[in-house]
Structures are given as structure tokens and as C-alpha cells.
C-alpha positions in Angstrom: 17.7 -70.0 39.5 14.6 -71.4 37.9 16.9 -74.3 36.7 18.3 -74.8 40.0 14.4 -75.0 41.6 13.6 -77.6 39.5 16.3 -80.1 40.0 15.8 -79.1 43.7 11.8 -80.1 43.2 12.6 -83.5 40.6 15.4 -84.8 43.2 12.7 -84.3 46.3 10.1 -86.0 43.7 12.1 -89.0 42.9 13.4 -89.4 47.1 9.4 -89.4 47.7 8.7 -91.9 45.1 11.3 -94.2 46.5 10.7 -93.4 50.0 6.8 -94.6 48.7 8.0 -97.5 47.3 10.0 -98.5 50.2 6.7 -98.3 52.5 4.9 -100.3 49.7 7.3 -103.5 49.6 7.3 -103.2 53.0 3.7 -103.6 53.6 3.5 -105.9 50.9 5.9 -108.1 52.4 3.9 -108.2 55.8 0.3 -109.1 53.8 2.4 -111.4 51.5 3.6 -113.6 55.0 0.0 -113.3 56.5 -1.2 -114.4 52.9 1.5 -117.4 52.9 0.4 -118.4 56.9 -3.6 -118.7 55.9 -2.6 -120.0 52.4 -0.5 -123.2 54.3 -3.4 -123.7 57.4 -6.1 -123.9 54.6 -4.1 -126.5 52.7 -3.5 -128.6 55.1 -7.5 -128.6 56.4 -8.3 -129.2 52.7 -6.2 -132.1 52.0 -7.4 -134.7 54.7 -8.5 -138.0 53.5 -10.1 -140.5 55.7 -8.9 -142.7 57.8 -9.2 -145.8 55.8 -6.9 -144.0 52.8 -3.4 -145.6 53.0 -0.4 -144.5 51.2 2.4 -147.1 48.8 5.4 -146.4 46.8 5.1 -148.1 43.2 7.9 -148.8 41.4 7.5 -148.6 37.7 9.6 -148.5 34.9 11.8 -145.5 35.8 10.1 -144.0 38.4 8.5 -144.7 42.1 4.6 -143.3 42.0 3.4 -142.1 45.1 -0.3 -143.1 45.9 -3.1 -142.9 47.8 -5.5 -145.6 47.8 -9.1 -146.2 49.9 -12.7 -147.2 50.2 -14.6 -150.0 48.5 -16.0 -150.4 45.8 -15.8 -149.9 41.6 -12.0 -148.6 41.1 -12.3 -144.8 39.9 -8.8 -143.2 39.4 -8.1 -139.4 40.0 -5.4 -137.9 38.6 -4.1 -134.4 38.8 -3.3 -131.7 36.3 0.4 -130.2 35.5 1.7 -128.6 38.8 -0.4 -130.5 41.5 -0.3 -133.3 43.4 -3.0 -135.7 44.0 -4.2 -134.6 47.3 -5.6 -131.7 45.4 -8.7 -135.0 45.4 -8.9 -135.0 49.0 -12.8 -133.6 49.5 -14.0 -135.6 45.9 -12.2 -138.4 46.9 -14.0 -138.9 50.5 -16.8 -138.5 48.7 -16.7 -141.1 46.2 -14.8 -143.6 48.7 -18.3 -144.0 50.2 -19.2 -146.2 47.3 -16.0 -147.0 45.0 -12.5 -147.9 45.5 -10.4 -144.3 45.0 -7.1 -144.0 43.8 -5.1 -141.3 43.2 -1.5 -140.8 42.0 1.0 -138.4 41.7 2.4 -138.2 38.5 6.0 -138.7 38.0 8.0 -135.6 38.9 5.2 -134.2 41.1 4.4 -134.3 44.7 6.2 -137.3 46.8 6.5 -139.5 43.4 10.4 -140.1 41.8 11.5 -137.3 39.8 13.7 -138.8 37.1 15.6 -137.1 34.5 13.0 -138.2 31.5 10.1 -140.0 31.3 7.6 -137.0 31.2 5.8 -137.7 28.0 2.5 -138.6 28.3 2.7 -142.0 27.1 5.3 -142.7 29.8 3.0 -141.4 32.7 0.3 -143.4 31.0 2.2 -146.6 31.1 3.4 -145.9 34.8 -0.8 -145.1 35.9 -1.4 -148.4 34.2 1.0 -149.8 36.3 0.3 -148.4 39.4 -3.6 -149.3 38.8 -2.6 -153.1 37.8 -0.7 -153.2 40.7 -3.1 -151.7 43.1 -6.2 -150.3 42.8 -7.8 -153.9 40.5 
């Protein structure tokens, strides 16, 4: 009978861990969306840039950059880190718009910019930032 108690006890143990675990993924799930809904408003509100910022497509060789270009000024070129875009510059670059031509770019594969099947060495986005600041931004 002992025997018989326990299994009784360990199978109402593990339906109460996964009754438990239910209630957590659930309530997880709620935060997670309400996390997601602030996390998108916020983003938008951060990335604003002024009203004089325009947008081109450049082609270079093998991909179209996708860039952001505004004020006047000495050039000063922003670009972002691995899994970003450019508008991640959007405070800094109204900032230093005031004073200097801003561009900012977003690397190939990232953001609105081409993503080709190669290309993603750094000398290749190198030679496509020098093309898009040739082309643009001097």
C-alpha cells in the first residue's frame, strides 16, 4: 500500500508541475505580447530623423545600399554593427546634421539594402560604403 501512495502522490506531483507550467507559459505569453507592443511603439519614436533626411537606393557592385542622407556640412558617415540597421543613428544623427552632412547606410544584407547571396566579407561592404559615399554623401 505504501507503494501504491507514492505513485498516487509522484503522479499528483508531476500533474501540478505541469498544471504550473501551463499557467507560466501562459502568463508569459501575455507579458511577452505587452513586451513586443512597447518594444515596437518605442522603436518607431526612436528612429525619427528630421525632416531634411531623404532616403536613395545605390547600386553597387552586387548589391542595392539603402541610405539615409541629410544636413550640411563636413561628410561624417555612420554605420551600424552586425544585426542592425542604420536607423539605429537616428538621435546621433539629428544631432550632428546640425553641423555636418550625415550619412548612414545599411550594410548589405541588412535593413532595406539588397540581400545577395555573397558579398558579406568585409572588404566587399567596404568597397560598396565607398561607393555609396562617392556617389552621395562627397
Amino acid at each position: 500500500m505504501q507503494t501504491k501512495g507514492k505513485t498516487h502522490w509522484l503522479a499528483h506531483s508531476k500533474l501540478s508541475c505541469v498544471a504550473a507550467a501551463a499557467l507560466a507559459f501562459s502568463a508569459f505569453q501575455g507579458f511577452a505580447q505587452q513586451v513586443a507592443a512597447l518594444d515596437a511603439a518605442h522603436a518607431s519614436a526612436k528612429f525619427v530623423f528630421p525632416a531634411d533626411f531623404h532616403t536613395q537606393e545605390i547600386r553597387t557592385d552586387g548589391a542595392t545600399i539603402h541610405v539615409r542622407v541629410g544636413g550640411q556640412g563636413p561628410a561624417v558617415v555612420l554605420l551600424h554593427g552586425f544585426a542592425d540597421t542604420g536607423d539605429m543613428w537616428a538621435p546621433m544623427a539629428a544631432e550632428l546634421a546640425r553641423e555636418h552632412r550625415v550619412g548612414r547606410a545599411d550594410l548589405r544584407g541588412m535593413g532595406l539594402s539588397s540581400h545577395p547571396a555573397d558579398g558579406y566579407d568585409k572588404k566587399t561592404q567596404a568597397a560598396d560604403i565607398w561607393s555609396v559615399s562617392y556617389s552621395t554623401w562627397y
